[in-house]
C-alpha positions in Angstrom: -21.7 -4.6 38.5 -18.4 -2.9 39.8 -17.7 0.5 38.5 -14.4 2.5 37.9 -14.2 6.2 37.4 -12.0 7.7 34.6 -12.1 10.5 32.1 -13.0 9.3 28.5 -9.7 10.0 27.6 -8.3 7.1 30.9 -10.8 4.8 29.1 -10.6 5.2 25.7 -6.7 4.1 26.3 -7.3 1.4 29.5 -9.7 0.0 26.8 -7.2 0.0 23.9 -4.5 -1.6 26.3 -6.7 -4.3 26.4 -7.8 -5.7 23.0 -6.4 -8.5 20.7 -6.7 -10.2 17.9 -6.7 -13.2 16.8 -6.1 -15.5 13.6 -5.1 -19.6 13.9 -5.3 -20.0 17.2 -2.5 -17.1 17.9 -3.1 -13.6 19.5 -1.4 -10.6 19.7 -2.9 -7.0 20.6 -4.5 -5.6 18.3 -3.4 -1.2 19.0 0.5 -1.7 19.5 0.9 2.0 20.2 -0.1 5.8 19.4 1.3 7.6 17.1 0.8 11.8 17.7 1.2 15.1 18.0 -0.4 17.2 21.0 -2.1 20.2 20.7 -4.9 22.0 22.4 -7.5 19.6 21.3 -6.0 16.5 22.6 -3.0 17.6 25.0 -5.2 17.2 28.1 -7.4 14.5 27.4 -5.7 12.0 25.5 -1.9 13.7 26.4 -2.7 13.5 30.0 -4.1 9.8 29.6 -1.0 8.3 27.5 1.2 10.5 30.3 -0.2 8.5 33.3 -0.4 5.2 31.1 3.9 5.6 30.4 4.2 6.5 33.9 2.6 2.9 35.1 3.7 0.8 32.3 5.7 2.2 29.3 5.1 -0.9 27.1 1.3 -1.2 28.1 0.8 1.4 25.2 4.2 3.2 24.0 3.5 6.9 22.5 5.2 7.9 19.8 5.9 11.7 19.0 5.7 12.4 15.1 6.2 15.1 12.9 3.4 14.8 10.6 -0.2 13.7 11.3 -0.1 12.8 7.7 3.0 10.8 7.8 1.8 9.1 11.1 -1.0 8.2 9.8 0.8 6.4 6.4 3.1 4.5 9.2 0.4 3.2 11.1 -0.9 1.8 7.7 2.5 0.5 6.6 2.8 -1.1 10.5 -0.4 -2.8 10.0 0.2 -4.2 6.1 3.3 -5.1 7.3 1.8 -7.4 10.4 -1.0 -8.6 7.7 -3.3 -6.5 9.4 -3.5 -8.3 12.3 -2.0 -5.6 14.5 -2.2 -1.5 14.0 -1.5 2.1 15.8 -3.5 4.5 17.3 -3.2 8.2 15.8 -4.3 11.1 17.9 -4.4 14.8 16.9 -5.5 18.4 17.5 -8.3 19.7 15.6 -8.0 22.1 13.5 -4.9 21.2 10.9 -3.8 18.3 13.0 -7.2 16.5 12.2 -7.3 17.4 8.6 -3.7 16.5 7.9 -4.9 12.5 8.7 -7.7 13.0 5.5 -4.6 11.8 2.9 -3.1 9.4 5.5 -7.0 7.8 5.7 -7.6 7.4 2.6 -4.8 5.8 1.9 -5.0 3.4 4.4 -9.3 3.1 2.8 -8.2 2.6 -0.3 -5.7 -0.2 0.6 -7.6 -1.9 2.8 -5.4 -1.1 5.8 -6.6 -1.0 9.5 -5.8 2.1 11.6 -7.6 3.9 14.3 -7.7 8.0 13.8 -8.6 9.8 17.0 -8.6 13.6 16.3 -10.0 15.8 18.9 -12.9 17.8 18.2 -14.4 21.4 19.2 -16.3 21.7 22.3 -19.6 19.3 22.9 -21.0 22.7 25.5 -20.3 25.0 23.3 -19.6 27.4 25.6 -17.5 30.1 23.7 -17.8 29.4 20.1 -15.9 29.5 17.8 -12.8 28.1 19.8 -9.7 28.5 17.9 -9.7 26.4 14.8 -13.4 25.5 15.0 -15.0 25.7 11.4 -18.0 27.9 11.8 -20.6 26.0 9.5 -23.6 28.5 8.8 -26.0 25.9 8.1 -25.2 23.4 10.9 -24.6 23.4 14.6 -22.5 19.9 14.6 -20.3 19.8 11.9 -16.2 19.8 12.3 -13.1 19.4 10.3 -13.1 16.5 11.1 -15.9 15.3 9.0 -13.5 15.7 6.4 -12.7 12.0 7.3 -16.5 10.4 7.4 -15.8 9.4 3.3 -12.6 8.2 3.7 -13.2 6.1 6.8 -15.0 2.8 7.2 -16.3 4.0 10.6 -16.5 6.9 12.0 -18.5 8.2 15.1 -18.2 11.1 17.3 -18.6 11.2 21.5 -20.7 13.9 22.4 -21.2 12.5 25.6 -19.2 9.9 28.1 -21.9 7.1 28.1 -21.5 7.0 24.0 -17.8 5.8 24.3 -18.4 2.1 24.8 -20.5 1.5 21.8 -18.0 3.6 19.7 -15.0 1.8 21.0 -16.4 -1.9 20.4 -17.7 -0.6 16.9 -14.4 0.7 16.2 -12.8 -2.8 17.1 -15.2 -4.8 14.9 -14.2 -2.5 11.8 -10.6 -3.1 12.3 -10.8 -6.5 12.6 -13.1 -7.4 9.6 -11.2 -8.6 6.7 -13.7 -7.4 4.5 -14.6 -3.6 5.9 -11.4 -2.7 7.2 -9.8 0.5 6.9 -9.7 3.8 8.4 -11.3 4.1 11.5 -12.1 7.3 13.2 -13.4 8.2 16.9 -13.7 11.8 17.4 -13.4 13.4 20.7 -14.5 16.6 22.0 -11.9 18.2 23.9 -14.3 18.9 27.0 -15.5 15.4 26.8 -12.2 13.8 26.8 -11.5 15.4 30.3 -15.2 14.9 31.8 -15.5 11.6 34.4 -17.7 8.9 34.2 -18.3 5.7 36.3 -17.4 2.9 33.9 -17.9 -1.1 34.5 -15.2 -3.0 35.1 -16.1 -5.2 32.0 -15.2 -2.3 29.6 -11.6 -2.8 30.7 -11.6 -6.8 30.3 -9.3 -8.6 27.9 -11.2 -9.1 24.4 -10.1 -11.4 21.7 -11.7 -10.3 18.1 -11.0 -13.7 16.2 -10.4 -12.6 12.9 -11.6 -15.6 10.7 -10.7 -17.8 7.6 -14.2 -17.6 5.9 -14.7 -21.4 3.9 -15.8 -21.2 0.4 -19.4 -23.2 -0.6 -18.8 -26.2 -2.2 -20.3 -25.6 -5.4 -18.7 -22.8 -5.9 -15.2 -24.8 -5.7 -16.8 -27.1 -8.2 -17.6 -24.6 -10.6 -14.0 -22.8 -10.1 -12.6 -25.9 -10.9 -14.2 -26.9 -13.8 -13.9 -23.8 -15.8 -10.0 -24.1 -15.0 -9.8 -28.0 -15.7 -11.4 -27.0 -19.4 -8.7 -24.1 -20.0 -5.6 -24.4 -21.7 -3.8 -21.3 -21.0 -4.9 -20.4 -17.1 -3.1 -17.4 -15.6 -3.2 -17.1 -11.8 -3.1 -13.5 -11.0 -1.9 -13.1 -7.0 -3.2 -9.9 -5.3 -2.2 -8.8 -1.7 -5.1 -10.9 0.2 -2.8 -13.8 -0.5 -0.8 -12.4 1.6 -3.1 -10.7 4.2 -4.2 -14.6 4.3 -0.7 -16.1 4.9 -1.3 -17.9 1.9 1.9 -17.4 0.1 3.0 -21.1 0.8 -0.3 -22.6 -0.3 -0.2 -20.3 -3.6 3.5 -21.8 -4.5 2.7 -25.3 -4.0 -0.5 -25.2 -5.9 1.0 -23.1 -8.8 3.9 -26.3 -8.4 1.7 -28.8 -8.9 -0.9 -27.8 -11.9 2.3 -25.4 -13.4 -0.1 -22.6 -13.7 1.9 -19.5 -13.9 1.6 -16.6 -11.8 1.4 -13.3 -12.4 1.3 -10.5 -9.1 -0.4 -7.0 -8.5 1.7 -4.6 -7.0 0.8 -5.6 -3.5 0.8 -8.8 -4.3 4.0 -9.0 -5.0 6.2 -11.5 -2.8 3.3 -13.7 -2.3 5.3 -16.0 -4.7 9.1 -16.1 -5.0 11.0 -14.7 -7.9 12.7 -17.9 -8.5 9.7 -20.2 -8.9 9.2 -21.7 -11.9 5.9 -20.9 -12.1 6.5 -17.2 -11.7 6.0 -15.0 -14.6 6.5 -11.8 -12.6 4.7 -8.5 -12.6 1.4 -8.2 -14.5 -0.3 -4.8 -16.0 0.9 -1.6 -16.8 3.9 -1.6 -14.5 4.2 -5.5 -14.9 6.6 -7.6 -17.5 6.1 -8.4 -20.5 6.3 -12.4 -20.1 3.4 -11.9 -17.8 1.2 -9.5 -20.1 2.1 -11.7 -22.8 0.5 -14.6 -21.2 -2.3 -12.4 -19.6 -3.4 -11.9 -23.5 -3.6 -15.3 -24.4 -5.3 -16.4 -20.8 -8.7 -18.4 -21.9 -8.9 -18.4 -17.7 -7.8 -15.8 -15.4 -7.8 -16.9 -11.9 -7.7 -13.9 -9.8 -6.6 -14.5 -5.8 -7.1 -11.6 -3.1 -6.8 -8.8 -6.5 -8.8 -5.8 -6.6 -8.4 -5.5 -10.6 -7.6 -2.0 -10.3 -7.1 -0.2 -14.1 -3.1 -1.1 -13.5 -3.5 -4.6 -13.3 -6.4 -4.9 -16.0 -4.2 -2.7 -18.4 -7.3 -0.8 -18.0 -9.4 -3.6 -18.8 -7.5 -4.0 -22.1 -4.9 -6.6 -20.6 -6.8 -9.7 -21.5 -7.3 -10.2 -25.1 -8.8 -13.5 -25.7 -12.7 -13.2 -26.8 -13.8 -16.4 -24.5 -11.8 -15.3 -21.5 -13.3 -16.5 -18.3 -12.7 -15.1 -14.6 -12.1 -17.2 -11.4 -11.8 -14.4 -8.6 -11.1 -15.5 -4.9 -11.4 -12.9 -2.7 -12.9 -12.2 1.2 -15.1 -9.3 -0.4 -17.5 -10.3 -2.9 -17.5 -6.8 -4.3 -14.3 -8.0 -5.8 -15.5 -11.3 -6.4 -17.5 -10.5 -9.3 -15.4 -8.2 -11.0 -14.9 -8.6 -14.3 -18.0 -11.4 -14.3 -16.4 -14.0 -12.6 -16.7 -16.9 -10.9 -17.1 -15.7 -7.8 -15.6 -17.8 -4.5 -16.0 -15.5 -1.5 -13.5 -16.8 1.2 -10.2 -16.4 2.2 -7.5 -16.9 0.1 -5.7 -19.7 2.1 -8.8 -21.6 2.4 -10.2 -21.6 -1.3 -7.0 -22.5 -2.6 -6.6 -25.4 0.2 -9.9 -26.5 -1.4 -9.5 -25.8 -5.0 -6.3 -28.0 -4.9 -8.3 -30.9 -3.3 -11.2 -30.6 -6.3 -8.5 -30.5 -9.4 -6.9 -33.3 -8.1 -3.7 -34.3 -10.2 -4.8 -31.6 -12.6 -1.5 -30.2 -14.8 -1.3 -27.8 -17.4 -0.2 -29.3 -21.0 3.5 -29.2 -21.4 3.6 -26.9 -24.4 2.0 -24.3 -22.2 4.5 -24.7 -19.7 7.3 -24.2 -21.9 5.7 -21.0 -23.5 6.0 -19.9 -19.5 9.2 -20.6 -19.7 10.3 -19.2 -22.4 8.7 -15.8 -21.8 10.1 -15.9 -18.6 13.8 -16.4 -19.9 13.1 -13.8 -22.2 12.4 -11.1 -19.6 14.8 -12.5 -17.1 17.3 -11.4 -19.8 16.0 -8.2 -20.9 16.0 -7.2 -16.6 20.0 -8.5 -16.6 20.4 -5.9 -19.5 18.6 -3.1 -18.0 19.8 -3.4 -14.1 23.7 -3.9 -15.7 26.2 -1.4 -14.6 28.9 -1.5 -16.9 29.1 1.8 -19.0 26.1 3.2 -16.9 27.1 6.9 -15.1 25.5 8.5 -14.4 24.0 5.5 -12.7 20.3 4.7 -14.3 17.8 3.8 -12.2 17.0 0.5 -13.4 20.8 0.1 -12.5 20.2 1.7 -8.8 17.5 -1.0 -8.3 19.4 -4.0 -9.6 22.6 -2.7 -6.9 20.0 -2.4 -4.2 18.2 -5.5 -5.2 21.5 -7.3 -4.8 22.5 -5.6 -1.4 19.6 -6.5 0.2 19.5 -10.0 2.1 16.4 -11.9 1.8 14.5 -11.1 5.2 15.8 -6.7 4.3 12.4 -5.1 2.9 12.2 -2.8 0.2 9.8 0.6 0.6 8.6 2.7 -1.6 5.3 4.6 -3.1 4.3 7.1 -5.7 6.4 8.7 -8.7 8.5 6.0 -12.0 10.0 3.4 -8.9 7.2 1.4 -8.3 6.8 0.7 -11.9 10.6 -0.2 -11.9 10.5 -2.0 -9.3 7.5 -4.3 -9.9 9.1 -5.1 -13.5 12.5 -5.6 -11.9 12.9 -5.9 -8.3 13.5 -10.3 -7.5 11.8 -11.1 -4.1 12.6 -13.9 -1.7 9.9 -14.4 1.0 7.0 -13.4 1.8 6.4 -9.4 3.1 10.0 -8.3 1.6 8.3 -6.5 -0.7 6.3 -3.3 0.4 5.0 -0.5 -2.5 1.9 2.0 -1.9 0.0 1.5 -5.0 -3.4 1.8 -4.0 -2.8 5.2 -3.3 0.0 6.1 -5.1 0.7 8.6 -2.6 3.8 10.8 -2.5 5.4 11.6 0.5 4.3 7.8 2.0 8.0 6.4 1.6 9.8 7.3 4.8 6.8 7.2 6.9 5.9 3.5 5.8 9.5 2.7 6.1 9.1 3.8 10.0 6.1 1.5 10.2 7.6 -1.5 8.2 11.0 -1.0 10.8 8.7 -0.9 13.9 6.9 -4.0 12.5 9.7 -6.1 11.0 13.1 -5.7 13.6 15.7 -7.9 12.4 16.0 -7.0 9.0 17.5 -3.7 7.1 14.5 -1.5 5.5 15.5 -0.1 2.1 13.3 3.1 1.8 13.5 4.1 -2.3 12.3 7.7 -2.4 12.2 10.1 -5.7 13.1 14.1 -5.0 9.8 14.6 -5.4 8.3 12.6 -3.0 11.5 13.3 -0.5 10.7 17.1 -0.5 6.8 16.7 0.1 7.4 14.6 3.2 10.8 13.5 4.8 9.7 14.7 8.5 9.6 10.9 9.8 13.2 10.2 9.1 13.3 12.3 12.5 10.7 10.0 14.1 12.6 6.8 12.9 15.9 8.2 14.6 14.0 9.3 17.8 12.9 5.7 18.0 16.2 4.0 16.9 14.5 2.2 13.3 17.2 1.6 11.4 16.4 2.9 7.4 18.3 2.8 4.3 16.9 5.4 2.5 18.0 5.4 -1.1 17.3 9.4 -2.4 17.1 9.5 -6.2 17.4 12.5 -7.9 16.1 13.5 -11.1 15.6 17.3 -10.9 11.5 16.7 -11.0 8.3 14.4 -11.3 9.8 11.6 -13.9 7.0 9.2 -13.3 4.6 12.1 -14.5 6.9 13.7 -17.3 7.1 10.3 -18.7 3.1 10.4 -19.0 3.2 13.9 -19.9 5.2 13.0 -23.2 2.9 10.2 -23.8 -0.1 12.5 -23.8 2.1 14.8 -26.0 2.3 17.1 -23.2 6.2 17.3 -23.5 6.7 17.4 -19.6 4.9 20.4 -19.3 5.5 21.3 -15.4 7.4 18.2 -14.4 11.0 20.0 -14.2 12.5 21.6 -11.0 13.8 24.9 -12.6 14.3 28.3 -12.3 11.8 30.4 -14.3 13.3 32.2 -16.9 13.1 35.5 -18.9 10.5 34.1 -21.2 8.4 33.3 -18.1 8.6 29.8 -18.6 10.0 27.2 -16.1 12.6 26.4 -18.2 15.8 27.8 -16.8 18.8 26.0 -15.2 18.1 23.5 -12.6 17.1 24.7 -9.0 20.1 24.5 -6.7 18.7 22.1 -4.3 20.9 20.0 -1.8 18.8 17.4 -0.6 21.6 15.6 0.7 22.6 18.6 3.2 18.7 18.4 3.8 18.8 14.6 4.6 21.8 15.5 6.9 20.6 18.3 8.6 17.6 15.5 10.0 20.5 14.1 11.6 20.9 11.1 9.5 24.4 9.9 8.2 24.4 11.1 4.5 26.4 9.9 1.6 26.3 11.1 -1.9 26.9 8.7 -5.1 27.9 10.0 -8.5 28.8 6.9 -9.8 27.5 3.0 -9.6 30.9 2.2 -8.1 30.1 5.3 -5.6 26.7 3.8 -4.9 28.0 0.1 -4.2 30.2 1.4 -1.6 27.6 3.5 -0.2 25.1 0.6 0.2 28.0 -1.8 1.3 28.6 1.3 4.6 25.2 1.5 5.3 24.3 -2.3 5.3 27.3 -1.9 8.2 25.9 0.6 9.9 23.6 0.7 13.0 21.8 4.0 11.9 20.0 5.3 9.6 21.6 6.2 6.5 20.6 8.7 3.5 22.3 7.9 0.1 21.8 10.8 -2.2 22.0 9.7 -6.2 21.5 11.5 -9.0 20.2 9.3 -12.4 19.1 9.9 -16.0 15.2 10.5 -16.2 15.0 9.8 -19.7 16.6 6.5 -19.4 13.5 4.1 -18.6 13.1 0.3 -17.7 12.1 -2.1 -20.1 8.6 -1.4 -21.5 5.6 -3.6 -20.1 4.4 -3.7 -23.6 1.3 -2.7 -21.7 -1.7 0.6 -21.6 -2.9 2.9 -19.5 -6.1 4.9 -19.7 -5.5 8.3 -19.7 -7.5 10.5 -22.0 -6.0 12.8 -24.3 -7.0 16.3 -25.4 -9.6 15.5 -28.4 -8.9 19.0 -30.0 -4.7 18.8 -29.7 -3.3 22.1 -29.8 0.5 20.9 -30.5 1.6 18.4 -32.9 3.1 16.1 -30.2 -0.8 16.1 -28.9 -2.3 14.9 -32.0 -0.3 12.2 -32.5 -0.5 11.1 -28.6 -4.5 11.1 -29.4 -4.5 9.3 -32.7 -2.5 6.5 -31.0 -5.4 6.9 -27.8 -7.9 5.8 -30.0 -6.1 2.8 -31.1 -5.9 1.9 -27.9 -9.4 2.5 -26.7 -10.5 0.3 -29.8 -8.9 -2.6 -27.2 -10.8 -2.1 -23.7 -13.7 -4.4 -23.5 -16.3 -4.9 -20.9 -16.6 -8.6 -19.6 -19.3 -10.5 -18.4 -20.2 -13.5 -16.6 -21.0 -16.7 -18.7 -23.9 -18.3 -18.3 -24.2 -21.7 -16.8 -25.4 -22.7 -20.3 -22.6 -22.1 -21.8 -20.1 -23.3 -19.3 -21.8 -27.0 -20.1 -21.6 -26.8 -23.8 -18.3 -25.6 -23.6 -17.1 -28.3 -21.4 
């Protein structure tokens, strides 16, 4: 066998240049690029390496210089949700900070489910002058780093002590990010002497590789048993999570939900598998969702749950579904979601089992009486959404009303951004979607600070179409640095800036807990030592500016309708700075949240937020799988 001599760093990158995926017979590569930032744990290994890789062949694998390790990290996530995780970055930091910056940005990416390769440098394998700067010095261990900061929040993670421990780690790291099941953060630590140190490779190492990613079948009798709980229900709700569409299933969902008129209600990320205007759509579903589709989610005898994690926002906190004989159908890759909730579980892919399901209901329909209740609610909402996104007598603009402008200014390939704070809850209730992938919110997470960064990955992944970044000031001053990166690289953003002086999302649940916003308010302290003086003079549109976007402030909807009318024109990235009402809120979900409240209330406002906490709790239920049994008696 022919040999080749690198550094690990030249093969950890030669390797990378060289692997694909592969889904339906098409392939694309599976590391697009690295994201990163150099310092002294990476700059002459991996720096060096991407250096003489540009130098050869800039597109073989483009580097991109960030701002945030953090932020790079959320982009690389939002790149790879965005290409339905078929395709991802590379991230490569320092140690020290650099490494432990990524923590957040992994577990995001973790959490949702989202490929993305970390590869932070580490201290020195020799350890010939301990402690190097930024080493943590461990007293009860000889081998430990920052960086296992990231061994819980990745779904892999290794460290190269030595060159001949690369391969494994590399192909091990491939497998992870192309498992539809396990994937998530990946992480490949690298010494800093190691990266540098040669080794005599074979050839093969370097070889083209395909990783098919595959469209697991479901067994046949689980089909059969799916569709017979679903043929004996008479109110069956179809709730869409986002492996429909990781699965590119979105088509098959819509004509199924056509032809057996079972309505459809969508998680936060899955949201867009099903477009607004179908029939059959009853729109948001939980504690951000609508209240057609909680309505119906009450009433459900059969819940049929595709590619849904049933997180506590979608289950209402398992209080969402009130009927006593509810049943669960749950179609998902991962049988750990499978058999949430007790269901029936079909472990497969999402396109698949609902190609199969179809076949085995055959001309199955729901009764008309159901389908105009569906209807109905739906009208209902449909008009209560018109009310709350009108403009007319609204100025300051609310922003329901900023959403229902941007909603409208946006054409129906344009994707909408956004992550943490009161706009993802708005926007799941109100935003009206078109296609599949044109609707991108960080709910998993929640995590502030992710907008403009996943706006840079969703513009790197989707060129063609405008990227409508919606970012609270709260978020926008914890992380705004990759607006830089996305001008550097020349992604075009929209990045809608709405200002509310604070943390609406969370002084709207510190009232409900009767904690009166306690701490949500940007303001000056005052005499009383409280933090409730006049409002902080902050100009976060001469801070958007001085990032060297173009900036325009809005006062007024009419303002704001221009503003988005320039910057749909535009080439560059624009910044348009509003300010709204936080006390003005969207139409309630008519929906519950867990959140515990103090059980000795010091403040009147807390007793009465715990008395109605108790009412609430009296609702949450456990469910469990019935029995075989009882599925034939009931049939």
């Amino acid at each position: 066998m022919s040999t080749i001599r690198l550094t690990v760093a030249q093969a950890t990158i030669r390797f990378l240049a060289n692997q694909y995926s592969e889904r339906d017979g098409q392939r694309q590569r599976l590391v697009v690029g690295c994201f990163g930032i150099f310092g002294h744990g990476n700059l002459a290994g991996l720096g060096t390496a991407l250096l003489e890789s540009e130098l050869d062949d800039p597109r073989r694998l483009p580097y991109v210089l960030g701002r945030n390790e953090q932020a790079l990290v959320h982009a690389a996530a939002a790149y790879a949700r965005a290409r339905n995780r078929l395709q991802t970055w590379a991230v490569t930091s320092s140690i020290g900070p650099g490494a432990t910056n990524m923590v957040t940005g992994a577990a995001l990416a973790t959490i949702n489910r989202l490929p993305v390769l970390l590869l932070p440098g580490d201290v020195f394998a020799t350890r010939s002058a301990p402690p190097v700067l930024q080493e943590l010095e461990c007293f009860g261990a000889g081998d430990i780093s920052v960086n296992d900061a990231l061994r819980p929040v990745s779904k892999y993670f290794d460290r190269v002590w030595r060159p001949d421990q690369l391969p494994a780690a590399l192909l091990s790291a491939m497998r992870v990010l192309t498992d539809p099941v396990e994937t998530g953060a990946v992480t490949i630590a690298l010494p800093q002497d190691v990266q540098a140190e040669a080794f005599d490779w074979p050839d093969d190492l370097f070889a083209e590789r395909v990783w098919r990613v595959p469209r697991s079948a479901p067994e046949g009798a689980d089909i059969a048993e799916a569709a017979a709980a679903i043929r004996a229900a008479r109110r069956p709700l179809i709730v869409a999570g986002g492996g429909v569409l990781y699965s590119e299933a979105s088509h098959a969902l819509t004509e199924f939900a056509a032809a057996t008129g079972i309505p459809v209600a969508v998680t936060q990320s899955g949201k867009s598998a099903i477009p607004s205007r179908q029939p059959e759509c009853a729109g948001a579903i939980g504690v951000t969702g609508t209240a057609a589709a909680n309505a119906l989610a009450r009433d459900a005898d059969v819940v049929i749950g595709v590619g849904t994690r049933y997180t506590d926002f979608t289950t209402a906190s398992h209080s969402a579904f009130g009927c006593a004989q509810v049943r669960f159908v749950n179609i998902n890759v991962a049988r750990f979601d499978a058999v949430k909730l007790g269901g029936i579980d079909v472990v497969a892919d999402a396109r698949a089992a609902i190609d199969a399901l179809t076949k085995e209901l055959g001309g199955y329909r729901v009764e008309d009486a159901y389908h105009r209740t569906v209807a109905e609610r739906v009208a209902d909402w449909d008009h209560a959404v018109a009310e709350a996104t009108a403009v007319d007598g609204c100025e300051p603009p609310t922003q329901a009303a900023v959403i229902g402008m941007v909603n409208a200014a946006a054409g129906e390939d344009d994707v909408v951004v956004c992550a943490a704070g009161s706009m993802p809850g708005d926007l799941h209730k109100l935003w009206r979607v078109t296609k599949p992938g044109t609707y991108h919110v960080e709910y998993g997470y929640s995590c502030m600070g992710y907008e403009v960064a996943g706006g840079l990955g969703v513009g790197l992944a989707r060129p063609g179409g405008d990227v409508f970044v919606l970012v609270g000031d709260g978020s926008w001053l914890m992380m705004s640095s990759e607006l830089v990166t996305a001008i550097q690289e020349g992604v075009k953003l929209i990045v809608v800036l709405v200002d509310n002086g604070g943390f609406a999302s969370i002084g709207g649940l510190s009232e409900s807990v009767g904690a009166q916003r306690f701490g949500t308010a940007y303001r000056f302290r005052s005499p009383s030592g409280r933090l409730d003086g006049p409002p902080l003079p902050v100009d976060l549109a001469a801070n958007a500016a001085s990032l060297g976007a173009h900036t325009i402030s809005a006062t007024s909807c009419a303002e704001f309708a221009d503003a988005l009318r320039e910057a749909k024109a535009s080439e560059h990235t624009t910044v348009i700075h509003v300010r709204t009402d936080p006390h003005t809120v969207a139409p309630a979900s008519e929906s519950w949240w867990d959140v515990p409240v103090s059980a000795v209330p010091g403040v009147a406002d807390t007793a009465r937020a715990r008395t109605e906490y108790d009412s609430h709790k009296r609702a949450q239920r456990d469910y469990l799988r019935p029995t075989r049994d009882s599925l034939r008696e009931d049939s």
